[in-house]
C-alpha positions as CSV (number, residue, x, y, z in Angstrom):
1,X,-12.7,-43.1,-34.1
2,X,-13.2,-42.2,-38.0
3,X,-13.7,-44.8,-41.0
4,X,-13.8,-43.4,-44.7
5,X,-16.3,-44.8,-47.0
6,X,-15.1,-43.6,-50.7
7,X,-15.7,-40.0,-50.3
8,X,-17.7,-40.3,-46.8
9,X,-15.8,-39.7,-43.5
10,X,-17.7,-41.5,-41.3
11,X,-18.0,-40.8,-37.4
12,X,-17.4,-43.4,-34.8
13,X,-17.0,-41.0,-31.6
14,X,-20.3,-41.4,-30.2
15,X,-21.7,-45.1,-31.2
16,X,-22.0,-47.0,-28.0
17,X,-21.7,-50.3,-29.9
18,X,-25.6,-51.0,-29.8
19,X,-28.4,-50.4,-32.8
20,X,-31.0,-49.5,-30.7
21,X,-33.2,-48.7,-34.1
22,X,-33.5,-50.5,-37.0
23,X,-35.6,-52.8,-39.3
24,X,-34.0,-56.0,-38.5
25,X,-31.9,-58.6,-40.8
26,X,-33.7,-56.6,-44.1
27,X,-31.1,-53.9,-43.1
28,X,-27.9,-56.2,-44.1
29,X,-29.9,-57.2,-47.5
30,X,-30.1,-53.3,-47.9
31,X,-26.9,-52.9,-47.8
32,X,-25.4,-55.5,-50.1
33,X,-28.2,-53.7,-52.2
34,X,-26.4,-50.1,-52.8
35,X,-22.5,-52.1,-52.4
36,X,-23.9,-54.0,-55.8
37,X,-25.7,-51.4,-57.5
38,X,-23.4,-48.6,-56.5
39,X,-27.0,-46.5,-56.0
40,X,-27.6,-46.3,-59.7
41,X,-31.5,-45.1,-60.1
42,X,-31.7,-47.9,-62.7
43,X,-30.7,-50.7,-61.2
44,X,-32.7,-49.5,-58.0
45,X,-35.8,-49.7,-60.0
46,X,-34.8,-53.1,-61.5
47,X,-34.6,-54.0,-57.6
48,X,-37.9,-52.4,-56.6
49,X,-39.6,-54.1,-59.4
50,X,-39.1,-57.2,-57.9
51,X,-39.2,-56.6,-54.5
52,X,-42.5,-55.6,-52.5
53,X,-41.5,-55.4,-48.8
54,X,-42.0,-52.2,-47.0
55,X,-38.2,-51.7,-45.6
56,X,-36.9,-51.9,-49.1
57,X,-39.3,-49.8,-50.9
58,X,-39.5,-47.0,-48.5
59,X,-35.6,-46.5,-47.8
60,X,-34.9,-47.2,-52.2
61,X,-37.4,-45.5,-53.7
62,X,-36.9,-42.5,-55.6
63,X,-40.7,-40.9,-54.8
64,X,-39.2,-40.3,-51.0
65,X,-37.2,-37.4,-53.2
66,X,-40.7,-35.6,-53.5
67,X,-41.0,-34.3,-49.9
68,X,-37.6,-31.7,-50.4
69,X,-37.0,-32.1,-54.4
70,X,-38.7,-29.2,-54.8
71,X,-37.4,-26.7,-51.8
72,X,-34.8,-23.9,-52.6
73,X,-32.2,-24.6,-50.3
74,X,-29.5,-22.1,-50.2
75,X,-26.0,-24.0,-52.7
76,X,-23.8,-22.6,-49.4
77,X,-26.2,-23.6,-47.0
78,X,-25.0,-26.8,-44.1
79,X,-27.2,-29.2,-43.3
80,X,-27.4,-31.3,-40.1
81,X,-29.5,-34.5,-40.9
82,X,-31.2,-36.1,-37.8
83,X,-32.0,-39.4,-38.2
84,X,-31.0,-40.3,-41.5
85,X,-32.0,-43.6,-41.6
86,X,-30.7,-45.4,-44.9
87,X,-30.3,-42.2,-46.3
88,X,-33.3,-41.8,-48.6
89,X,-32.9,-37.9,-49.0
90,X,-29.2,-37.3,-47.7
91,X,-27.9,-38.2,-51.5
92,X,-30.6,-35.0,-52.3
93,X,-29.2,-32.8,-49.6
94,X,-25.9,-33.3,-50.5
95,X,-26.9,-32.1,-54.6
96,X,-28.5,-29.0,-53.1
97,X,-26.1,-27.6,-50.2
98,X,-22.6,-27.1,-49.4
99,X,-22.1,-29.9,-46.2
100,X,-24.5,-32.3,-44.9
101,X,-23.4,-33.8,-41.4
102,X,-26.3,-37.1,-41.2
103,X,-26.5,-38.2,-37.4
104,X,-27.9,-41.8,-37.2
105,X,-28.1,-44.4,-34.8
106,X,-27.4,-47.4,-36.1
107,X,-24.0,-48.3,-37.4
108,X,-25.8,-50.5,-40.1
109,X,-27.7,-47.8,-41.5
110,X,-24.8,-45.4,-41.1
111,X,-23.1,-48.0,-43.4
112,X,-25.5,-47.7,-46.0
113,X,-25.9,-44.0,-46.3
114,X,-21.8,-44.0,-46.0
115,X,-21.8,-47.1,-49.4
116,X,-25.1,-45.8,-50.7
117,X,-23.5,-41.6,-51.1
118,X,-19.8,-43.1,-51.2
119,X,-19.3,-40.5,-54.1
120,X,-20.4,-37.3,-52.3
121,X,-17.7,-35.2,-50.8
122,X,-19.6,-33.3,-48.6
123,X,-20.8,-35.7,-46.2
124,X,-20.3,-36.7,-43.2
125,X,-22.0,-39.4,-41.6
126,X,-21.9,-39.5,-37.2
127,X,-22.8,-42.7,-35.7
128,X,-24.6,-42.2,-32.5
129,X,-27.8,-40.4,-30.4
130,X,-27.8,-36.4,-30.8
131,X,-28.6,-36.4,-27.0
132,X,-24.4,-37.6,-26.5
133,X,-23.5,-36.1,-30.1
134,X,-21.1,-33.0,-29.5
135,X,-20.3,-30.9,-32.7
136,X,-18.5,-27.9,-33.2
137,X,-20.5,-25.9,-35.5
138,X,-24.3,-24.7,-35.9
139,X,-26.4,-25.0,-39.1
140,X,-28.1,-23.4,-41.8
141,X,-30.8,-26.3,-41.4
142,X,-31.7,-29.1,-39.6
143,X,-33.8,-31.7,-40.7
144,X,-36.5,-34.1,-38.6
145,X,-37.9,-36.7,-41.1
146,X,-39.8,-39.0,-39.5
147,X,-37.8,-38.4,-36.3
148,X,-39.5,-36.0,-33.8
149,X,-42.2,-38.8,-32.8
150,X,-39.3,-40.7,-31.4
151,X,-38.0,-37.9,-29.1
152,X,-39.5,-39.6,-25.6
153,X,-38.1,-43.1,-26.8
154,X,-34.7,-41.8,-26.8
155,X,-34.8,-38.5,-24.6
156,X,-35.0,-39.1,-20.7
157,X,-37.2,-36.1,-19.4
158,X,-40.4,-35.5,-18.2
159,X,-41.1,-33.3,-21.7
160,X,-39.5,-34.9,-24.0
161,X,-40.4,-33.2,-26.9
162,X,-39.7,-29.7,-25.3
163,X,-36.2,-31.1,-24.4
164,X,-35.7,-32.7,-27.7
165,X,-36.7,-29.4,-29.5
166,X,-34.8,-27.8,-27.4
167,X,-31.3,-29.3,-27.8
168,X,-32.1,-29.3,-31.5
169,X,-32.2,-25.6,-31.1
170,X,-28.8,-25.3,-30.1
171,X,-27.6,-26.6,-33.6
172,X,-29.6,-23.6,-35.7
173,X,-28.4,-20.7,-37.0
174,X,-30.1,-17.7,-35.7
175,X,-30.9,-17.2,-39.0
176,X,-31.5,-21.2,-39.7
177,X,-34.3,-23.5,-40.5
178,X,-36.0,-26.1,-38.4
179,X,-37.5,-29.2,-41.2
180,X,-40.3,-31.5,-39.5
181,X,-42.0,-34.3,-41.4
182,X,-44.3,-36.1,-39.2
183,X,-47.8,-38.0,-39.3
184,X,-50.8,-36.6,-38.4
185,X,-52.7,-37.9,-35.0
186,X,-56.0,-36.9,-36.7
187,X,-55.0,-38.2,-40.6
188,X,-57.9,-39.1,-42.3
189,X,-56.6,-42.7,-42.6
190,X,-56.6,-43.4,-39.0
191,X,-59.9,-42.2,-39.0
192,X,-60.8,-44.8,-42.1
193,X,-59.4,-47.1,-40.4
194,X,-55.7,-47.0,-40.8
195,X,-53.5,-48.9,-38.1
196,X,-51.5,-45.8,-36.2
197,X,-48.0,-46.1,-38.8
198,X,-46.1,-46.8,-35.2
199,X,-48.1,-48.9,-32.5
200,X,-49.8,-50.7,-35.0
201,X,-52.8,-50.2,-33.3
202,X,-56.1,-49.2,-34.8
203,X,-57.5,-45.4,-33.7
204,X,-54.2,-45.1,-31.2
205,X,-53.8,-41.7,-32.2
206,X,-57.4,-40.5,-32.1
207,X,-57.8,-41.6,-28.9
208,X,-54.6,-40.0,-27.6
209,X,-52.5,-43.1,-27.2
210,X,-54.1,-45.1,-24.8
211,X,-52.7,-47.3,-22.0
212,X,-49.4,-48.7,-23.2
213,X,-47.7,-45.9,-25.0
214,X,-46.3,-43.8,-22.7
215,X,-44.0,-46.5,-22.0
216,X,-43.2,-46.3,-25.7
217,X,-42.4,-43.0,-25.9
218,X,-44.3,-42.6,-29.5
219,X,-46.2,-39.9,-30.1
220,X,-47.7,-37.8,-32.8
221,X,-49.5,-34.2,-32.7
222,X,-52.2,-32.8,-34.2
223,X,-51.7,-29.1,-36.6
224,X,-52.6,-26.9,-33.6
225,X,-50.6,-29.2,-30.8
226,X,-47.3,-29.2,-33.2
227,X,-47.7,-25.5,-34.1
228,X,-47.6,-24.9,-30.0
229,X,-45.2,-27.1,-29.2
230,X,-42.6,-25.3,-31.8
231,X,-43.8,-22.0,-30.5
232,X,-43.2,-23.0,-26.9
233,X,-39.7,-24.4,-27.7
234,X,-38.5,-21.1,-29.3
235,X,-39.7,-21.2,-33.4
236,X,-41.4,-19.1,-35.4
237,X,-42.7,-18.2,-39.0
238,X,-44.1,-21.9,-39.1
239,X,-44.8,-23.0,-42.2
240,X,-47.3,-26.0,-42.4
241,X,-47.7,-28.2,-45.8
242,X,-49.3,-31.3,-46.3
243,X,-48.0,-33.9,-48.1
244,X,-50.3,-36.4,-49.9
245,X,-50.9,-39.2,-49.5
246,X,-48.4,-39.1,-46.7
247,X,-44.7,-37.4,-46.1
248,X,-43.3,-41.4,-46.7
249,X,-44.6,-41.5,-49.8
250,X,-45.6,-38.2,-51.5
251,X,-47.1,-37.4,-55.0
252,X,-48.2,-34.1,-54.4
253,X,-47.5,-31.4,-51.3
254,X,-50.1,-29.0,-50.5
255,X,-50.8,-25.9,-48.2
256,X,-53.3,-24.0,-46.5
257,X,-53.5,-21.6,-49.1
258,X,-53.3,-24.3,-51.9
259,X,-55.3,-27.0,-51.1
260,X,-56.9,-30.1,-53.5
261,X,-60.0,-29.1,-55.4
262,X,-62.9,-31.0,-54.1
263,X,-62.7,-34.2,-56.1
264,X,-59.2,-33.9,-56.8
265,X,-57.9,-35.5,-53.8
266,X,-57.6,-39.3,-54.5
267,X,-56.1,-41.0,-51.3
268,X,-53.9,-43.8,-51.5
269,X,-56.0,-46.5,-49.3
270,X,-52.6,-49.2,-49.9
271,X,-51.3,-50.3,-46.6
272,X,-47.6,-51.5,-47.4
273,X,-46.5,-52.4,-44.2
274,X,-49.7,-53.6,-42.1
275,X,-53.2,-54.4,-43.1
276,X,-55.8,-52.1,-42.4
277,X,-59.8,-51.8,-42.7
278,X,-61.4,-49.3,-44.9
279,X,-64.4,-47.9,-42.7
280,X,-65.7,-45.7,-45.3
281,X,-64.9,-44.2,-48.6
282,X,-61.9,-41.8,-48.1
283,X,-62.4,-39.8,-51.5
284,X,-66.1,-38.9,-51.4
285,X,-65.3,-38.0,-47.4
286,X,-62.1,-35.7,-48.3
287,X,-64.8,-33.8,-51.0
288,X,-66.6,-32.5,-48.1
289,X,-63.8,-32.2,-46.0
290,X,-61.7,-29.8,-49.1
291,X,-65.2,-28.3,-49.5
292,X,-65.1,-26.8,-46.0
293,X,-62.1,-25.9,-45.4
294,X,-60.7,-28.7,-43.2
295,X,-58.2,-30.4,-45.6
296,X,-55.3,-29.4,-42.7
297,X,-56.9,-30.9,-39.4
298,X,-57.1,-34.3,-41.5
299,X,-53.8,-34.5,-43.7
300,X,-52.4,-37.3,-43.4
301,X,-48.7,-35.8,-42.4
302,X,-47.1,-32.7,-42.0
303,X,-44.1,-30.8,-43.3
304,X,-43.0,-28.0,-41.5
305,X,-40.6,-25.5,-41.8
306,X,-39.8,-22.6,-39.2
307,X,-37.3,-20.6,-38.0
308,X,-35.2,-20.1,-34.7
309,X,-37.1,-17.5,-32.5
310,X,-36.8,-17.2,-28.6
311,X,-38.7,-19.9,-26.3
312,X,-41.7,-18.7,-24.7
């Protein structure tokens, strides 16, 4: 089953009838949202002006364009898009490549990247969970934004993540490019006192997500444990950078090599979505932290590219 949305074919095969993800009633505001303003970047800003809750600043604002704004993709390159959500970078990955197939769970979202990106004719939008999701082709790149934390939520295995990674292999090029944004376990705000971005709960992550969460099936890795678990799944030349103050939001992306001068790194402290404590002051602590060497272990997030290589 196929519906077109202007220039958007969107794919029906696979939805099982059920949003199992999604941001509640917000969602149907969202998408009278880009019907009315037709995704104009003006009347977005007009919107976000006046509107302060987290599910309609983080899927509307333009600053989400920071995290791939700046990449060279290749103009002829296809992109598979897992877990698009309201399509907060699919408009960019359209501008920058030749197709761009966005895989989402919800219908509702898949409805607002379809009204939001209505003008792009190189999308194509599949309703459903990449675990049932058959397609015929393999990509140039694949991207998992805020998506890989999820994988033993919606992957039944005993390793999720392996098996996750693992299936998303079979989509790559052997040539292709694997794109992960995730949160740090050991970020600096969790540390400071930052509820964990998706139990809520203060330290979760530091403390290796006690009691309840392996009936969640949410989990986020530190720089060494996500640099094994892509080698173990087949991936290599990883490529770690470091958004700041976080891959939701980013002002400025760093790297290893290019890290903030000590005193230069001014983290954001705002909590949008959940209140948080401040234990201690974040800036004078990431001086020392820059100082020695150690701005990786506590970025707040990670982006990471690598290629397809042969699993371990």
């Amino acid at each position: 089953m196929t519906d077109i949305i202007g220039n958007v074919k969107m794919n029906l095969q696979f939805y099982t009838g059920e949003d199992s993800y999604n941001d509640g009633d917000i969602e149907d505001e969202i998408l009278q949202l880009v019907k009315t303003t037709a995704n104009n970047p003006l009347e977005i800003a007009k919107v976000l002006a006046q509107d302060s809750r987290w599910p309609v600043l983080y899927h509307l604002s333009s600053q989400r364009l920071n995290l791939l704004d700046w990449y060279s993709f290749d103009p002829n390159g296809r992109v598979l898009e897992i877990g698009a959500g309201c399509g907060a970078l699919t408009g960019l990955l359209c501008e920058k490549t030749q197709q761009v197939i966005a895989v989402e769970l919800s219908k509702r979202r898949a409805e607002i990247i379809g009204n939001r990106h209505r003008n792009q004719k190189n999308l194509e939008v599949v309703v459903g969970n990449l675990n049932d999701i058959q397609l015929q082709q393999q990509f140039d790149y694949v991207t998992l934004i805020g998506v890989l934390e999820y994988a033993g939520k919606f992957t039944t295995s005993s390793s999720p993540f392996h098996q996750f990674l693992l299936k998303i292999k079979e989509f790559i090029e052997d040539d292709g490019t694997l794109i992960i944004a995730i949160e740090n376990k050991y970020g600096l705000k969790y540390w400071a006192g930052a509820r964990e971005d998706h139990t809520g709960r203060i330290f979760d992550s530091l403390e290796n997500y006690r009691s309840h969460e392996q009936d969640l099936g949410v989990a986020t890795f530190s720089n060494h444990e996500l640099r094994n678990l892509l080698t173990e799944t087949g991936f290599k030349d990883i490529e770690f950078y470091y958004p700041m103050p976080d891959y939701k939001m980013p002002v400025a992306i760093y790297t290893d090599d290019f890290s903030p001068s000590p005193g230069s790194f001014a983290p954001n402290t705002d909590s949008y979505d959940q209140d948080r404590f401040l234990l201690f002051n974040e800036e004078r602590t990431a001086k020392g932290i820059t100082e020695t060497g150690q701005f990786g272990f506590f970025a707040n997030s990670f982006l990471v590219f690598c290629k397809k290589g042969e699993a371990e």
